[in-house]
C-alpha positions in Angstrom: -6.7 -17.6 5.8 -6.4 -19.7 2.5 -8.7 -17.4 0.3 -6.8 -14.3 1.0 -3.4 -15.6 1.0 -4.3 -17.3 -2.5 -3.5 -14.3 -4.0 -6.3 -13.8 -7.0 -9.5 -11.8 -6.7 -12.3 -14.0 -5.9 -15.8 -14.1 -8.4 -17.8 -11.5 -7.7 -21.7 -11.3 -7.1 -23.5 -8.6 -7.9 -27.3 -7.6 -6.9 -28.8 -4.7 -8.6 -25.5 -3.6 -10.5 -23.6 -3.7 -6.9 -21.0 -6.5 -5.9 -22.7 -8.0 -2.4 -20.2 -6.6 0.3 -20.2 -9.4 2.4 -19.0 -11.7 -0.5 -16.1 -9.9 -1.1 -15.2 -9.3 2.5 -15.7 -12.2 4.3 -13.5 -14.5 2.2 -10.8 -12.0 2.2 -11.0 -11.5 6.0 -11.7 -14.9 7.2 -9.9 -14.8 10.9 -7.7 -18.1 11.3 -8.9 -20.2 14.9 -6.5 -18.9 17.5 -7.2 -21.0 21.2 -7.1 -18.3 23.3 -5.9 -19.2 27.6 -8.0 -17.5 30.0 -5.8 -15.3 30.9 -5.5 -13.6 27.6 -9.1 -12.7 27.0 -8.9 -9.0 25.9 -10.5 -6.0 27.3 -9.9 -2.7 25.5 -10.4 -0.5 28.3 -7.4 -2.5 30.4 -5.3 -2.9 27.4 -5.6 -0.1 25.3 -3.6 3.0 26.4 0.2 1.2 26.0 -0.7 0.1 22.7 -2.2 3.2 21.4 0.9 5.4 22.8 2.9 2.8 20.9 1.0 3.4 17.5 0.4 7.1 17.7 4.5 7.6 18.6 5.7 4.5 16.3 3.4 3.7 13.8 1.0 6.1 12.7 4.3 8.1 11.0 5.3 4.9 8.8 1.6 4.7 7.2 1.9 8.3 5.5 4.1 9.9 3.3 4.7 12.9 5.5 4.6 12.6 9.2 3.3 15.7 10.9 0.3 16.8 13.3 -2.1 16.3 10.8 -1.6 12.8 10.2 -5.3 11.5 10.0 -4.7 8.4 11.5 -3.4 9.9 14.2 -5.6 13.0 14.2 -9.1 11.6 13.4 -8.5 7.6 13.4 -7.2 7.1 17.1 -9.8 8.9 18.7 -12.2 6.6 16.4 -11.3 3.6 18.4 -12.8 4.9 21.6 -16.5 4.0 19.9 -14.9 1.6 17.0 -13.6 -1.6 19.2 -12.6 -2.8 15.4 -9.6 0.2 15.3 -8.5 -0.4 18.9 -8.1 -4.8 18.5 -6.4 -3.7 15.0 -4.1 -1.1 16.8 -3.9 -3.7 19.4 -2.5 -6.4 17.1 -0.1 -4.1 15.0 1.5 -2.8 17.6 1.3 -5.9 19.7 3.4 -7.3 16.7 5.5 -5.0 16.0 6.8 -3.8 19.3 6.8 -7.6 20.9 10.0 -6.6 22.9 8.7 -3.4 24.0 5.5 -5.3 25.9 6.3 -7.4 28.3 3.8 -9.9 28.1 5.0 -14.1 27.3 2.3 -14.3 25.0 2.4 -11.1 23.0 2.6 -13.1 19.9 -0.9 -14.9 20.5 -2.4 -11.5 22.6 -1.6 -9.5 18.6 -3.3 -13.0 16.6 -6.5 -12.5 19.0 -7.0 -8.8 18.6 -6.8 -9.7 15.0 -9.1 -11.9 15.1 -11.6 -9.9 16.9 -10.7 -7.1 14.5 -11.9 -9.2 11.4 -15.0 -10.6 13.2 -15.7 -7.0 13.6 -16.1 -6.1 10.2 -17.2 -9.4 8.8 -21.0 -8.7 10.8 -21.4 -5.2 9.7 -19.8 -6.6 6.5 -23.0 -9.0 6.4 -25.6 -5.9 7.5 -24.6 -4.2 4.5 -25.0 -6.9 2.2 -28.8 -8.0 3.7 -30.0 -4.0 3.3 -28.8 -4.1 -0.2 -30.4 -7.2 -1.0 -33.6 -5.9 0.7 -33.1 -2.8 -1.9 -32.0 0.2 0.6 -28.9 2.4 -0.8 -26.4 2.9 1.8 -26.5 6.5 2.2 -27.1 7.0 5.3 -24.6 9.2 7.9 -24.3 5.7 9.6 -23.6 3.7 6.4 -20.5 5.8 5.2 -19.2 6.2 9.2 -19.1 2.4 9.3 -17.4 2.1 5.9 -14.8 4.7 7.4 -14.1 2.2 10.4 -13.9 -0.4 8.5 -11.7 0.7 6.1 -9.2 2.2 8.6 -9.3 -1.1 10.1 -8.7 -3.0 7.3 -5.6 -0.7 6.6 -4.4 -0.8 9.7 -4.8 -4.9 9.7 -2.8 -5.2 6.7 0.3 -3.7 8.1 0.3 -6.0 11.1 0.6 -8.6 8.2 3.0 -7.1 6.3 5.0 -7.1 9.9 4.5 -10.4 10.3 5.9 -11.1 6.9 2.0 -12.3 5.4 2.0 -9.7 2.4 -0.6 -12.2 0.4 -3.1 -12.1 3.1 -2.3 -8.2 3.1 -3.3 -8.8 -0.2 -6.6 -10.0 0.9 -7.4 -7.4 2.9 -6.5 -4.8 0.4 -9.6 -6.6 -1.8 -11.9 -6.2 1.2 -10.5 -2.2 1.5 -11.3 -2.3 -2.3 -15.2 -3.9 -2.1 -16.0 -1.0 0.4 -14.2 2.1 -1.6 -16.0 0.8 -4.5 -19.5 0.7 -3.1 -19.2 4.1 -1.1 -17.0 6.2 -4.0 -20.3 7.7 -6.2 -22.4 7.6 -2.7 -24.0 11.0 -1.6 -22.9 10.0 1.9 -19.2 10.4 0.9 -19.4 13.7 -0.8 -17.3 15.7 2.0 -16.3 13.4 3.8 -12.8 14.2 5.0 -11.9 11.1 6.5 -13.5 9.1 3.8 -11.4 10.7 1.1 -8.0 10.1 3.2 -8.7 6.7 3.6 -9.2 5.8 -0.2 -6.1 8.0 -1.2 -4.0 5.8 1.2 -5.9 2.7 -0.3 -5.0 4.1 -3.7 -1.5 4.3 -2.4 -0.9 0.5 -2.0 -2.8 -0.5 -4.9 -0.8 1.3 -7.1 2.5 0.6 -5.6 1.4 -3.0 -5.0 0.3 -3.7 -8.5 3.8 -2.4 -10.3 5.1 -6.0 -8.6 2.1 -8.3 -9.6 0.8 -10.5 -12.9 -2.4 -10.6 -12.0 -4.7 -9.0 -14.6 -7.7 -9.0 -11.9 -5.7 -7.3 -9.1 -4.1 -4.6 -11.9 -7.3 -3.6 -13.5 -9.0 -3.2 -10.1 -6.8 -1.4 -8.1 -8.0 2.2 -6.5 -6.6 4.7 -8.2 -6.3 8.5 -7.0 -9.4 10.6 -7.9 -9.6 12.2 -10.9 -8.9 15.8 -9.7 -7.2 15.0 -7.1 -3.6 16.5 -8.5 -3.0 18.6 -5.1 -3.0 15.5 -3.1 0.7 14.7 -2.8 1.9 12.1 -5.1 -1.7 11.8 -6.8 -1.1 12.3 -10.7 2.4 10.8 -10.4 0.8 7.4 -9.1 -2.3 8.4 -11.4 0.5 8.1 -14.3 2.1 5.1 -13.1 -0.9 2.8 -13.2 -1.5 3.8 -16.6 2.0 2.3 -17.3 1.4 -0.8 -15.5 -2.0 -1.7 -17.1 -0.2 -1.2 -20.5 2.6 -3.1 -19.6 0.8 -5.8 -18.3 -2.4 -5.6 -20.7 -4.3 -6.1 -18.4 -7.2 -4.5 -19.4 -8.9 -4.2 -23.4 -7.5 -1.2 -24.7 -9.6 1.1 -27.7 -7.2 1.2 -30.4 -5.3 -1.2 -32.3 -1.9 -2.5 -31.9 0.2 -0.5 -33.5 -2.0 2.8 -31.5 -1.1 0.7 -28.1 2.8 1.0 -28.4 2.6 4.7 -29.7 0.6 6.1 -26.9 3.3 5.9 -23.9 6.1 6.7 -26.0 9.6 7.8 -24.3 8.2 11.4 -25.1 5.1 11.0 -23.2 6.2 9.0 -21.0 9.1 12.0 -20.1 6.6 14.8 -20.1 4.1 12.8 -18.0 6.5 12.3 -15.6 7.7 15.5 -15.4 4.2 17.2 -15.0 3.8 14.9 -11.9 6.7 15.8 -10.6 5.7 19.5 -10.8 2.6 18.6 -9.2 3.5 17.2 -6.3 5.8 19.8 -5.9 3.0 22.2 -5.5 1.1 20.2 -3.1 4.2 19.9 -1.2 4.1 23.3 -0.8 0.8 23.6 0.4 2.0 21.9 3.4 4.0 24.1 4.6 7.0 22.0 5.5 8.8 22.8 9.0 12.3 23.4 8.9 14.5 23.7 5.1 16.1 20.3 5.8 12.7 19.0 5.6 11.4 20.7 2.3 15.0 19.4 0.8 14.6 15.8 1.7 11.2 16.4 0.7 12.3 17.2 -3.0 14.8 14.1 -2.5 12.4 12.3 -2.0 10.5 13.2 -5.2 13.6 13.2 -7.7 13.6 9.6 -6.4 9.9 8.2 -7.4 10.6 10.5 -10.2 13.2 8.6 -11.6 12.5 5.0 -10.4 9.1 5.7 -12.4 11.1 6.6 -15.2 13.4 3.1 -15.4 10.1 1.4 -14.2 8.1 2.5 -17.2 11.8 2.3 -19.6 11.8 -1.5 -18.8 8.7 -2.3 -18.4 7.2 -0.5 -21.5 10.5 -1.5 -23.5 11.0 2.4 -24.7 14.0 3.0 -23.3 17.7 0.2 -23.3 20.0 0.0 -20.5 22.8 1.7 -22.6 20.5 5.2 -23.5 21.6 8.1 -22.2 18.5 8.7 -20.4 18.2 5.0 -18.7 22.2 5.8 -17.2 20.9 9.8 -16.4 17.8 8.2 -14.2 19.5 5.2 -12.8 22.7 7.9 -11.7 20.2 10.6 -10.3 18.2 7.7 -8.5 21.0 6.4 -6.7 22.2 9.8 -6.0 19.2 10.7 -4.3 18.2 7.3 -2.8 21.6 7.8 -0.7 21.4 11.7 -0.7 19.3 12.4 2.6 19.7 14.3 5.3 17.4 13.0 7.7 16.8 9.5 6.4 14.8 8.4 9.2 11.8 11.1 8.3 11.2 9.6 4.7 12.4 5.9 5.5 8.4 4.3 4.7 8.7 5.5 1.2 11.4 4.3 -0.1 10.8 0.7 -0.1 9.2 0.9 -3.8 11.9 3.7 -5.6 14.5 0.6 -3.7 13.2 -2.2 -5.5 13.2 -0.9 -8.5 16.8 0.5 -8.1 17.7 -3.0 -7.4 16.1 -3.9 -10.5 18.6 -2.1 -12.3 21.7 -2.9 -10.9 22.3 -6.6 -12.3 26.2 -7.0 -12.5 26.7 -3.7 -10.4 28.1 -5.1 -7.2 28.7 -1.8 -5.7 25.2 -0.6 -6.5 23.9 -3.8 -5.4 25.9 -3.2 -1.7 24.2 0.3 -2.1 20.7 -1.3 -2.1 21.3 -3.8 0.7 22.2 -1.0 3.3 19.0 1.1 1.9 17.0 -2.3 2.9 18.6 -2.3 6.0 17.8 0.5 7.5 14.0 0.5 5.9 14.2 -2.8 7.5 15.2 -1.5 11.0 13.1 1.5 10.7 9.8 -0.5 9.7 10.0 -3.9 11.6 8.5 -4.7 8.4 9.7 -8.8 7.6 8.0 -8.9 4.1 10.5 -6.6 2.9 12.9 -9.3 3.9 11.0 -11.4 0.5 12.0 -8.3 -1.3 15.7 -8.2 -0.5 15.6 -12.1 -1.4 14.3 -11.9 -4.5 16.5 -9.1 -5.5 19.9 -12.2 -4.7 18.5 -14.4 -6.4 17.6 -11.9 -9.4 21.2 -10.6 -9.1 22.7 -14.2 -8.8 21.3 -15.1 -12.0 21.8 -14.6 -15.9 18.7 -12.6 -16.6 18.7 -9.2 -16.2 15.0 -9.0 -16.8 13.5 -9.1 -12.9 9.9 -9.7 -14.1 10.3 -13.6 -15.5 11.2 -14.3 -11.8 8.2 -12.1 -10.0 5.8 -13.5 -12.2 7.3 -17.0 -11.0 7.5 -16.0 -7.5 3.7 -15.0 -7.6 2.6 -18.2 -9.3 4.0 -20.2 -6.3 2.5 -18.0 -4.3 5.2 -15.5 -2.6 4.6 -12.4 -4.5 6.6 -9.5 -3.8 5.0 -6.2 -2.5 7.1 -3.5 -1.5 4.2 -0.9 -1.1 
C-alpha cells in the first residue's frame, strides 16, 4: 500500500472539469497481496453475525460524537451490508482487528487482512464503472450512482479505522483521499439532494479531515480537506470545525489568500479569533439540544465536552496563529479551563472517542509541566484502552519526545515526523 501510506495527494486527472474516480481511488486503496489457506476463504453469510454484534455493541459508538439509537452507522449502515458485501468484509476486518481476543480463531489477524482486502477490491471495480461512464459523458445522477457512492464511502470510513487500529494512520490517510474523490464528485449532484445518509457520511468525512489536517504540513491535504456544509451550523460541532479549518489554512498558508500581507495577519485577530470561537460554542450548544440528551449527567458531560474543543481550539489557534504568548492571561485561562474539563467527567467512558484531538493539543501545552504532562498520559490511557486504537500510541510518543526536548514549539517536530513519514493523526 506504498501510494497511500506515502502520505501526499497524488496528481489528479480530470475529464470534462471532473477528477476520474478511479484515479484517485485505486492508488489510494490498492489492497496489499495477503496468501490466503483454504481454510480461511470467507463467506459473509457463515461469518457475519459475531462480527456485526461486535461492531454494532463495540464500535459503531467510537465513530460518532454522541452514541445513541440514532447512530447512522448503526441505524442505516449495518443493515446496508446485508446487499453491500463491501460494508460487511470492512465490518469484518475492523472488528476482526480490534477484538482479536474476543474471536477465537488462530488466524484472526490474516481472517481481518483478507476481508480488507476484499473490501478494497470491492470498491476499486465500481470505482472503475464510475470512471468509464464519465469518460463515456453520462453524469452520475442516477438513484444507483449516489447509493453506490453511499456504500462506498461508508466503507471507506469504516476501512480506515481498522487501520488506525492496526497503528497504519498514513494508509488511513489514503483512504480518507479516496472518501474525498467520491464526496467531491457527488456534493453539487441532484442525486444527493436529500439524501440522509449521504449527508451523514460527508459530515463524518468532514470530521477527520478537519481534525486530521490541524496535525499535517501538507498544503495538498489542508486545502482539500471536506469541510462541514455551509449551513450546516445545527449539525453538532459543524461551525466550530468550520472555524478551525480556517485557522489551519492560515496558519499553514496553504492556500492563496485575496488580500495582502499585512490584511492576512489582521483577519484572525485574538478578537476574532475569541468571538468566533465563542459563536461556535453557542452553536453546538443548540444543536446539542436538539438531541434531546437522556439523563442530566449526560447533557453535563456533554457541555464538558464542548468547554474542552472550545478551549483546545483556542491554544490551537493562540500558537499556531502566534496571537496569543504562553504568559497572557487568556493562554493560562484556556490551558486551566482545558485541563479542568479534560479531567472533569462524569462518565468518561461515554465521550472517550473525542478526546483524542482536545488531548494532543493539551500536551502541546504543557512543556516543562510534569504534573500536567502525568495528567495527559492517563487521558491517553484510558482513550487508549477504550479505543484499541495503536496509532494513538505515535501520538503519546511524539508528545516524550516533544516534552524531552528544548523546544517548546511542537510543530518543528510534526512537520519532521511527517517528512519521514510517521505523521501524527489524532482525529
Amino acid at each position: 500500500m506504498t501510494p497511500a501510506a506515502a502520505g501526499h495527494s497524488p496528481p489528479e486527472t480530470v475529464v470534462g472539469g471532473k477528477k476520474l474516480l478511479a484515479q484517485a481511488v485505486e492508488p489510494a486503496l490498492e489492497p496489499e497481496p495477503v496468501n490466503l489457506p483454504a481454510p480461511l476463504g470467507l463467506d459473509l453469510s457463515v461469518s457475519s453475525a459475531r462480527f456485526m454484534d461486535y461492531y454494532r455493541h463495540n464500535l459503531a459508538g467510537l465513530m460518532v460524537w454522541l452514541d445513541s439509537e440514532e447512530n447512522d452507522y448503526r441505524k442505516r449502515v449495518v443493515p446496508l451490508a446485508e446487499d453491500q458485501p463491501a460494508i460487511g468484509f470492512a465490518i469484518m476486518a475492523f472488528a476482526a482487528q480490534h477484538g482479536a481476543m474476543t474471536f477465537p480463531h488462530e488466524n484472526i489477524a490474516t481472517m481481518a487482512e483478507s476481508a480488507r482486502d476484499r473490501c478494497l477490491q470491492l470498491i476499486q471495480s465500481r470505482a472503475q464503472e464510475m470512471t468509464t461512464k464519465v469518460i463515456q459523458g453520462f453524469e452520475l445522477n442516477t438513484h444507483s450512482d449516489i447509493a453506490d457512492a453511499e456504500w462506498m464511502l461508508a466503507s471507506i470510513l469504516i476501512i480506515g479505522n481498522y487501520e488506525n487500529a492496526r497503528c497504519c494512520p498514513g494508509v488511513a490517510d489514503g483512504h480518507r483521499r479516496a472518501a474525498r474523490t467520491i464526496v467531491n464528485l457527488f456534493s453539487h449532484s441532484v442525486s444527493a439532494e436529500g439524501r440522509e445518509l449521504f449527508a451523514f457520511l460527508r459530515n463524518q468525512l468532514a470530521i477527520e479531515d478537519v481534525l486530521a489536517a490541524t496535525t499535517s504540513f501538507d498544503p495538498s491535504l489542508i486545502k482539500n480537506a471536506i469541510t462541514p456544509v455551509p449551513g450546516s451550523d445545527s449539525l453538532v460541532f459543524s461551525k466550530y470545525l468550520a472555524f478551525l479549518h480556517q485557522v489551519t489554512l492560515t496558519a499553514t498558508k496553504a492556500v492563496e489568500i485575496d488580500y495582502c500581507e499585512e490584511s492576512r495577519e489582521s483577519y484572525l485577530t485574538l478578537a476574532v479569533v475569541q468571538s468566533e470561537l465563542e459563536q461556535a460554542r453557542g452553536a453546538t450548544l443548540m444543536a446539542a439540544g436538539r438531541l434531546g440528551l437522556g439523563s442530566s449527567k449526560m447533557t453535563r458531560d456533554f457541555v464538558r465536552l464542548v468547554e474542552v474543543y472550545h478551549n483546545a481550539g483556542l491554544l490551537y489557534s493562540f500558537h499556531c496563529l502566534e496571537i496569543s504568548g504562553r504568559d497572557s492571561a487568556e493562554w493560562m485561562t484556556a490551558a486551566g479551563g482545558l485541563f479542568d474539563q479534560l479531567t472533569g467527567f462524569e462518565d468518561q467512558a461515554t465521550s472517550i472517542q473525542n478526546l483524542p484531538w482536545p488531548a494532543f493539543i493539551a500536551g502541546t501545552v504543557c512543556h516543562g509541566d510534569k504534573q500536567r504532562q502525568r495528567t495527559i498520559l492517563s487521558v491517553f490511557d484510558a482513550i487508549h484502552e477504550a479505543t484499541k486504537f495503536n496509532h494513538y500510541l505515535h501520538a503519546v510518543d511524539f508528545l516524550k519526545t516533544f516534552w524531552a526536548g528544548r523546544d517548546t514549539d511542537w510543530r518543528p517536530l510534526a512537520r519532521l515526523r511527517e517528512a519521514s513519514g510517521q505523521r501524527i493523526i489524532v482525529a
